[in-house]
C-alpha positions in Angstrom: -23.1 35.7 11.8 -22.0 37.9 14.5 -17.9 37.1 13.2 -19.1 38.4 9.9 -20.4 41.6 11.3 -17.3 42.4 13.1 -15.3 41.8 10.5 -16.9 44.4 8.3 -16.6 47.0 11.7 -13.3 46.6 11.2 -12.5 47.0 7.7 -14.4 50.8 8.7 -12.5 51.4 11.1 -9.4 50.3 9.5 -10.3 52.7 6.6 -10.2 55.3 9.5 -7.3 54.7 10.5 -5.7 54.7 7.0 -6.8 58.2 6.8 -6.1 59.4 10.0 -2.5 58.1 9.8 -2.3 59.9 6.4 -3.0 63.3 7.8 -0.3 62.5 10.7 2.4 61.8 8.5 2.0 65.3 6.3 5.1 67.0 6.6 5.9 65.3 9.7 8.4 62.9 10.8 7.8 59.4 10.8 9.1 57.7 13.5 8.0 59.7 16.3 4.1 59.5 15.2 4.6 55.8 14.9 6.4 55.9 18.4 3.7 58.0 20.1 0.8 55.2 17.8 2.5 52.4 19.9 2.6 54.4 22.9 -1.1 55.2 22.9 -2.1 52.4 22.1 -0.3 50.7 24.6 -2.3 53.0 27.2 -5.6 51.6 26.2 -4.6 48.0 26.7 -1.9 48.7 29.5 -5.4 49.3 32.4 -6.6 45.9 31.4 -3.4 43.8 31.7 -3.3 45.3 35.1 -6.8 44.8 36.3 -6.7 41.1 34.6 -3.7 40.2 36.4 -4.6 41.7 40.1 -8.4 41.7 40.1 -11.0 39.7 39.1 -13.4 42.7 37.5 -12.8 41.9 34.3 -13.1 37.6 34.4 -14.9 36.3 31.9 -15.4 39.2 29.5 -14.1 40.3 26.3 -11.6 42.5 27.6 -10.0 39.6 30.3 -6.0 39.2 29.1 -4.9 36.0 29.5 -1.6 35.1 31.1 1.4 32.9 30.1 5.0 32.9 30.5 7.7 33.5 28.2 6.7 30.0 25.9 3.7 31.5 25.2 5.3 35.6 25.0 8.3 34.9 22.3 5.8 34.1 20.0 3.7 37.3 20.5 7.6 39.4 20.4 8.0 37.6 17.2 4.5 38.9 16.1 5.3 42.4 17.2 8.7 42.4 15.1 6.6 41.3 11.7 3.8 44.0 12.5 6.3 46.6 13.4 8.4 46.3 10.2 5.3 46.6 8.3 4.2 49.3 9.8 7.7 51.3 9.6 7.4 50.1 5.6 3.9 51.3 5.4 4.2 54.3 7.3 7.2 56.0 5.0 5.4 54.7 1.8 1.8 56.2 3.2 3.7 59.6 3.7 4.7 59.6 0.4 2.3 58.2 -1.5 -1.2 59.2 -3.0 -3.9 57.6 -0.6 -5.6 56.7 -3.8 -2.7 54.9 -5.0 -1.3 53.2 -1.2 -4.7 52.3 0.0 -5.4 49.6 -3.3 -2.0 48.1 -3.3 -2.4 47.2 0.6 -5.8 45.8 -0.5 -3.8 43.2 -2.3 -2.3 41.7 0.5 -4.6 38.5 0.6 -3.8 37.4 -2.9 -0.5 37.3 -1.4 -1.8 35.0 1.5 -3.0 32.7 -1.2 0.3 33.1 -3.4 2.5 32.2 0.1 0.1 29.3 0.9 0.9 28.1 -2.4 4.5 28.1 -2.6 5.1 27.7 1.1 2.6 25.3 2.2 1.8 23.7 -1.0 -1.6 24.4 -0.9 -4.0 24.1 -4.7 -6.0 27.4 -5.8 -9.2 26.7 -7.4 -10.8 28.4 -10.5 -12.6 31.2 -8.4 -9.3 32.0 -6.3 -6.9 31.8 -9.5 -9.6 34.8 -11.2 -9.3 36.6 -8.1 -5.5 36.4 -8.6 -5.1 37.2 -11.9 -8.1 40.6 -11.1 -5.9 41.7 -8.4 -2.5 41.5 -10.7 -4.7 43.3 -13.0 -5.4 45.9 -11.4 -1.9 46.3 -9.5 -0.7 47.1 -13.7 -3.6 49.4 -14.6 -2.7 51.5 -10.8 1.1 52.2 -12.3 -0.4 53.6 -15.1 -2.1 56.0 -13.0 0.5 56.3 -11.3 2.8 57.7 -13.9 0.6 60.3 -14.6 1.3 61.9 -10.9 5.0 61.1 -12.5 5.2 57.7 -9.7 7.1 55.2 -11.9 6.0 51.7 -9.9 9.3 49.9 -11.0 11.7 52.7 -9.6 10.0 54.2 -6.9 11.2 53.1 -3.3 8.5 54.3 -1.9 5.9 52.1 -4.0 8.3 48.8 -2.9 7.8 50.0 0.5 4.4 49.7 0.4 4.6 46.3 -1.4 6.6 45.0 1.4 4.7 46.4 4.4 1.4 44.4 2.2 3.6 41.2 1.9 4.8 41.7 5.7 0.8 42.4 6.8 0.2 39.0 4.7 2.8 37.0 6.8 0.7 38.5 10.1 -2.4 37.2 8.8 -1.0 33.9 8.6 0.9 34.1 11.8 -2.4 34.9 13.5 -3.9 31.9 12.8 -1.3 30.0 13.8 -1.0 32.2 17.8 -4.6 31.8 18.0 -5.8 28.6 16.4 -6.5 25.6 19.0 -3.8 22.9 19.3 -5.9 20.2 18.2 -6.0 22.3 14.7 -2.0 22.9 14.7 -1.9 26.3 16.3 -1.1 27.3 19.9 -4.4 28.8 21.2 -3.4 31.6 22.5 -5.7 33.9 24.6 -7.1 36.8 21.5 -6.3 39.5 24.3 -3.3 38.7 25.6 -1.5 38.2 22.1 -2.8 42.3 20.9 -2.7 43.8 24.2 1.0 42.4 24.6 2.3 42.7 21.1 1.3 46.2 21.4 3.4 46.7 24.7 6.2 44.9 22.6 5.8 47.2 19.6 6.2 50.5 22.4 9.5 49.3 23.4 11.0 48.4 20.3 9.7 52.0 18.7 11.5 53.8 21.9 14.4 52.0 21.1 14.5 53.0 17.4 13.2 56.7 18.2 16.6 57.2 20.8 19.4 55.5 18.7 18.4 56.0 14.9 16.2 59.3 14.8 17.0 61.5 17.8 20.9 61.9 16.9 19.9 63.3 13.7 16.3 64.5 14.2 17.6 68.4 13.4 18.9 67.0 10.1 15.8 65.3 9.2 12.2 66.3 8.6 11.4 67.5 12.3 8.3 66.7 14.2 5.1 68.6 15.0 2.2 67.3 17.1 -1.2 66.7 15.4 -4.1 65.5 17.2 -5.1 63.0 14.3 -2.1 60.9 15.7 -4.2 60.1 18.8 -7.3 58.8 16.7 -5.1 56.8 14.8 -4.2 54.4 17.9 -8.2 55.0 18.2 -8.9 53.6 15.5 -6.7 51.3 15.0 -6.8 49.1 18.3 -10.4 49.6 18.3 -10.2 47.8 14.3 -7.9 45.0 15.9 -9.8 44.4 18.7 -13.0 43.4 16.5 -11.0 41.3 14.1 -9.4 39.7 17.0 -12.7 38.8 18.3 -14.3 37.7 15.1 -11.6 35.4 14.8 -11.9 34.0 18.6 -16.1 33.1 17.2 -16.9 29.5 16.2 -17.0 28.9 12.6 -15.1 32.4 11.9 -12.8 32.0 8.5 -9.3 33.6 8.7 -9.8 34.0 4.5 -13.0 35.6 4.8 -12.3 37.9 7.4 -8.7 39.0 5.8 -10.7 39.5 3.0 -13.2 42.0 4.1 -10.8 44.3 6.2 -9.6 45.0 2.8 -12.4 46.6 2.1 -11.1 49.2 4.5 -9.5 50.7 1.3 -13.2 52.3 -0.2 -13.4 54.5 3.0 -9.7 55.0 2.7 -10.2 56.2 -1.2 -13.7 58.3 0.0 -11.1 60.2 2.2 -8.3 60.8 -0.3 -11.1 62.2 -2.9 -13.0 64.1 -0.6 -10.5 65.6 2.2 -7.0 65.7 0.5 -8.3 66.1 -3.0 -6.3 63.6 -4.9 -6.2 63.4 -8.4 -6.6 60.8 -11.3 -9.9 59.8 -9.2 -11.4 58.4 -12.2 -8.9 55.9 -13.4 -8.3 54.6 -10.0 -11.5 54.3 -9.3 -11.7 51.2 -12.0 -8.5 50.4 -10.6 -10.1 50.1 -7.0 -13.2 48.3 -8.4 -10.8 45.8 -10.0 -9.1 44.9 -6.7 -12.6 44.6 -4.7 -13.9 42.4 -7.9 -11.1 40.5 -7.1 -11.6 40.2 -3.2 -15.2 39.0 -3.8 -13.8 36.1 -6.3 -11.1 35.1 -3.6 -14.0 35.0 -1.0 -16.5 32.8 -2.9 -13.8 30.6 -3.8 -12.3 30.4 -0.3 -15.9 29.7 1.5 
């Protein structure tokens, strides 16, 4: 199943980008490497809005951006606005966080899909989603203990909400998704897979410059100044590269939002290899189990979600 292949592409690369964006952030400021993310990114997608709208080179492949007026673009500025707070949420909490320690708790975010489908939409779990719930809360308790041996007390520390909140914001996404790119016979409103991440990205540029000019440039000399790395560059790499596949994989017949959510989770084992082996976190043992107990979990919420 070619959706299924993508989908694990993805979760790699999205483990790339995890790290990448980790060694951007070190001791640098954090709005302007998200700005110049959204920026870069918005180069590699700007050529093919362009050439889809004035030319017919690109008709009919994978990289055509569909068109639509502002019915159709207010739903993909409202997507932009919950992707960018997570990301602004994630980013501060990554910079301050073990990799070890941020990479697991992100890898919870679809047992929070489920737990919003539940109390929002009503929806049932079954036996294999409910032990894939109560694995993930498991190991969420057993990471604060490791935690608190880097002296990271889960209950207190702002930066551990932060990344809690940029997982629950990630898990709203997921959902929205669906609903942008699911066909209107199936309740969605089919929009074109290209044209909702090539113009969310613009989106996210223009909000970012907004927030760079009027909250960090009046104060950036009283604030942790900025200082150009070129892993900032691979981390839009990686990171629309990672979206365009699970865009795609989603746009494939019989693709499964659950499944696929699921797997790019698993970007957080290449995520952990990099936090072991390049920044030479600590504790590697105990969060190992820790990590095993979150994937143990994913692979319960997958078999009961197929």
């Amino acid at each position: 199943m070619a959706w299924l292949i993508l989908a694990f592409m993805s979760a790699a690369l999205l483990g790339c980008y995890d790290s990448f964006k980790k060694q951007a952030l070190r001791e640098n400021a954090v709005l302007p490497v998200l700005f110049l993310n959204t920026l870069f990114s918005s180069l590699i997608f700007l050529p093919l809005i362009i050439l889809s709208a004035t030319t017919n080179l690109l008709d009919g492949s994978m990289f055509q951006v569909g068109s639509g007026g502002w019915e159709a673009h207010k739903y993909i500025v409202l997507k932009g606005i919950i992707v960018l707070s997570s990301w602004v949420l994630g980013y501060f909490g990554m910079k301050h966080l073990p990799l070890t320690i941020a990479g697991p708790i992100n890898a919870t975010r679809p047992v929070m899909v489920l737990v919003g489908a539940l109390l929002v939409f009503g929806e049932r779990l079954n036996g294999w989603q409910w032990i894939g719930v109560i694995l993930a809360v498991a190991s969420f308790l057993m990471l604060s203990r490791s935690g608190k041996k880097e002296g990271i007390d889960f209950k207190h520390d702002h930066w551990i909400w932060m990344i809690v909140g940029a997982a629950a914001l990630g898990a709203v996404s997921g959902l929205y998704d669906k609903y942008l790119m699911a066909p209107a016979a199936e309740g969605g409103l089919g929009l074109d897979r290209m044209m909702v991440q090539s113009w969310y990205t613009i989106y996210q540029c223009l909000m970012m410059l907004a927030m760079l000019l009027f909250l960090w440039w009046p104060r950036h000399h009283e604030t942790t100044p900025f200082h150009w790395h070129w892993s900032i560059i691979f981390v839009s790499i990686f990171l629309s590269t990672a979206d365009f596949m699970y865009f795609y994989s989603l746009s494939l017949p019989d693709a499964m939002i659950s499944i696929v959510s699921m797997i790019r989770r698993g970007s957080v084992v290449v995520s952990f290899l990099f936090g072991a082996v390049f920044f030479h976190e600590k504790n590697l043992k105990a969060k190992a189990v820790d990590l095993a107990l979150v994937l143990l979990g994913m692979i319960f919420l997958a078999i009961g979600s197929s």
